[in-house]
C-alpha atoms as an extended CHARMM CRD file, in Angstrom:
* protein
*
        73  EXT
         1         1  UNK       CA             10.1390000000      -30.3920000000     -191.2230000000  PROA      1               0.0000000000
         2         2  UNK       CA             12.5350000000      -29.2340000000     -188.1830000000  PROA      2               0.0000000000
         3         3  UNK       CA             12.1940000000      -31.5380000000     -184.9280000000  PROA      3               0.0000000000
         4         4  UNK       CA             11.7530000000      -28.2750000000     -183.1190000000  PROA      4               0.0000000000
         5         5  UNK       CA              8.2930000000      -26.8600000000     -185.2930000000  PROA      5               0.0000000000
         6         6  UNK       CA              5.7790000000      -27.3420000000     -182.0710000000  PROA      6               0.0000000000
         7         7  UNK       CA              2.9080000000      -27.5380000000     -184.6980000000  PROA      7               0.0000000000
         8         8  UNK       CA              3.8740000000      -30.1400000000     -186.8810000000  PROA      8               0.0000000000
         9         9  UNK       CA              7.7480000000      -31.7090000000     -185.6120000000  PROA      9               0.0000000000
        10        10  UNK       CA              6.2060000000      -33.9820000000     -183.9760000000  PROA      10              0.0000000000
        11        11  UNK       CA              4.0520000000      -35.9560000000     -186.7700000000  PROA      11              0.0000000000
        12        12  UNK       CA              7.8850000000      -37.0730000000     -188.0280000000  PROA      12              0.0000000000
        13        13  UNK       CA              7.3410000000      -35.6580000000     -191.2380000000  PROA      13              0.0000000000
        14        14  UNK       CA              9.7040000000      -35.3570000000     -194.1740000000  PROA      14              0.0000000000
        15        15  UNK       CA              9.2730000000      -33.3850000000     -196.8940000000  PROA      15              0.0000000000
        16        16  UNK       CA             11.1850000000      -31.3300000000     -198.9950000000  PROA      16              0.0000000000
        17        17  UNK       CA             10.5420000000      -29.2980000000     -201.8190000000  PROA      17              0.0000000000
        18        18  UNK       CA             11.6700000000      -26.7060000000     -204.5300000000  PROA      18              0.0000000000
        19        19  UNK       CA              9.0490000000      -24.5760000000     -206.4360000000  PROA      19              0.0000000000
        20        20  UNK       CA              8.7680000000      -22.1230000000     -208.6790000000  PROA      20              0.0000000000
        21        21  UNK       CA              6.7100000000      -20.5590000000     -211.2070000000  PROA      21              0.0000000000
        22        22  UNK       CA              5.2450000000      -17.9050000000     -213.7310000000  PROA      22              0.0000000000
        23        23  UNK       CA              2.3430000000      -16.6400000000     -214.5340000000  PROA      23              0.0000000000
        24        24  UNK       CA              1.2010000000      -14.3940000000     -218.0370000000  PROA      24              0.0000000000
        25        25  UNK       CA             -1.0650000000      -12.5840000000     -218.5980000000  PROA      25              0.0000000000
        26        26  UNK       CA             -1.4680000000      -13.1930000000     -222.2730000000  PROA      26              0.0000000000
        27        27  UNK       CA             -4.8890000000      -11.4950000000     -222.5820000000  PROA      27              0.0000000000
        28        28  UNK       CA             -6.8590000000       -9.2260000000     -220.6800000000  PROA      28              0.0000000000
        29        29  UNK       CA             -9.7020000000      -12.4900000000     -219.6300000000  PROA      29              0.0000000000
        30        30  UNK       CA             -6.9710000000      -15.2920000000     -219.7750000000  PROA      30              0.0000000000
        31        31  UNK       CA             -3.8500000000      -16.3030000000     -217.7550000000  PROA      31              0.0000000000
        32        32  UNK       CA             -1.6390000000      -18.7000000000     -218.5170000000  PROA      32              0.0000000000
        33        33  UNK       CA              0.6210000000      -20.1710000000     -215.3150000000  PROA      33              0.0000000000
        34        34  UNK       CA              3.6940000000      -22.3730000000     -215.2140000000  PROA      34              0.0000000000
        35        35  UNK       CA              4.4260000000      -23.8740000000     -211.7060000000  PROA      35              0.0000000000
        36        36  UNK       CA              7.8040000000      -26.8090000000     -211.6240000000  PROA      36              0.0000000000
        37        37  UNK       CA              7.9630000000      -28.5790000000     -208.5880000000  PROA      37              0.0000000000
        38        38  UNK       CA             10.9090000000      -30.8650000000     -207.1620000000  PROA      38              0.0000000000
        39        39  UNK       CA              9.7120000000      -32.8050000000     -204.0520000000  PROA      39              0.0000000000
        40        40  UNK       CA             10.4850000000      -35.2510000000     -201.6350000000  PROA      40              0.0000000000
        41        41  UNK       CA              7.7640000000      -36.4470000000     -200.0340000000  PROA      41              0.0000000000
        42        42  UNK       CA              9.9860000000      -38.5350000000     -196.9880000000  PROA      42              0.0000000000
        43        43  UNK       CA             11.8480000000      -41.6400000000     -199.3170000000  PROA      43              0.0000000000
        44        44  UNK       CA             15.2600000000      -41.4770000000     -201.4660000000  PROA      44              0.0000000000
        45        45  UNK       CA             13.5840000000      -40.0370000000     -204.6040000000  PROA      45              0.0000000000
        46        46  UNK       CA             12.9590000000      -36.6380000000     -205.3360000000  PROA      46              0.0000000000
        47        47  UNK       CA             10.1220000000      -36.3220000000     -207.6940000000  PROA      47              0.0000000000
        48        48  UNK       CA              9.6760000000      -33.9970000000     -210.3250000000  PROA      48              0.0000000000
        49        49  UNK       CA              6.7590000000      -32.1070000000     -212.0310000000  PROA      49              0.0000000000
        50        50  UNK       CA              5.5480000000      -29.6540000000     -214.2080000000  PROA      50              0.0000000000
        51        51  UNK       CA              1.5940000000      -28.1720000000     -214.1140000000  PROA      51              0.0000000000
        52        52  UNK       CA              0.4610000000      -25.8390000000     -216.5380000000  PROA      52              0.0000000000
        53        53  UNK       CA             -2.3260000000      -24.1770000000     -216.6520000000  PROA      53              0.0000000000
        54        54  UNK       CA             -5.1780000000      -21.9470000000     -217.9940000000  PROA      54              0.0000000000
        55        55  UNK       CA             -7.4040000000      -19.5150000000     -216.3280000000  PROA      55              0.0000000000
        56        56  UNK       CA            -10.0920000000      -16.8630000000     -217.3440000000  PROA      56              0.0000000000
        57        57  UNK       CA            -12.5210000000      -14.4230000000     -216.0690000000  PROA      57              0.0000000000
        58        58  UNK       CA            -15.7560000000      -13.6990000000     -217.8340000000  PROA      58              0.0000000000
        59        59  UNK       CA            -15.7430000000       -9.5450000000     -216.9060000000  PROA      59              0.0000000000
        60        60  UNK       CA            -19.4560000000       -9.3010000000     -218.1540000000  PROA      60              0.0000000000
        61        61  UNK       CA            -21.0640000000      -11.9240000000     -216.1480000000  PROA      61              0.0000000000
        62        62  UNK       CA            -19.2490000000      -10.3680000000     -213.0720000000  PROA      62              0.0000000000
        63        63  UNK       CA            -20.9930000000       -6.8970000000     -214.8850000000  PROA      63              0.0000000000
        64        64  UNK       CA            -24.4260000000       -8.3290000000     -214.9990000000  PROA      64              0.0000000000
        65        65  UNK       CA            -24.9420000000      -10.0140000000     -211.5400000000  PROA      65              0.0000000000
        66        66  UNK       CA            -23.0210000000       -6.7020000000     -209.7030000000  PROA      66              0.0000000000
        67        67  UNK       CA            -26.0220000000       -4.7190000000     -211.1280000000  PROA      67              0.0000000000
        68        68  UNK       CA            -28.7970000000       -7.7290000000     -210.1270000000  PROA      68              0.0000000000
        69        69  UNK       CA            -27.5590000000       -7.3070000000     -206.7260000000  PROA      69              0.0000000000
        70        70  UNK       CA            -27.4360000000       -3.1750000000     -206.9520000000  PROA      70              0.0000000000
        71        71  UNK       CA            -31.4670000000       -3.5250000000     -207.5820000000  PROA      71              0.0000000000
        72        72  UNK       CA            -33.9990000000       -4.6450000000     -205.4010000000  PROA      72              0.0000000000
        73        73  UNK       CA            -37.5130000000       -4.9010000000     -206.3360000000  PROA      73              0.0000000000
């Protein structure tokens, strides 16, 4: 974190980090996203990890409580 950042310079923080990541769409309810991360969260080692994961959407639920909130009784 730069000295000079008026918001958070002058907590003394020092972190650095590298990310990056992917994300496919392998289906049209289900992701799958792939995120590497290199940090160094203010000591001498940088620290390194990998987080996968899985997402989906359920397009029918979203269907069914769009049309409960459409009616009124």
């Amino acid at each position: 974190m730069p000295a000079a950042d008026s918001l958070l310079g002058p907590l003394g923080l020092n972190y650095r980090a590298v990310l990056a990541g992917l994300r496919f769409d392998f289906a049209p309810v289900a992701a799958l996203k792939a995120e590497y991360r290199r940090e160094k969260p203010g000591g001498p080692r940088w620290l390194d990890t990998i987080i996968l994961q899985v997402s989906f959407t359920f397009p029918r639920w979203q269907e069914d409580e769009a049309s409960r909130a459409e009616v009124a009784p």
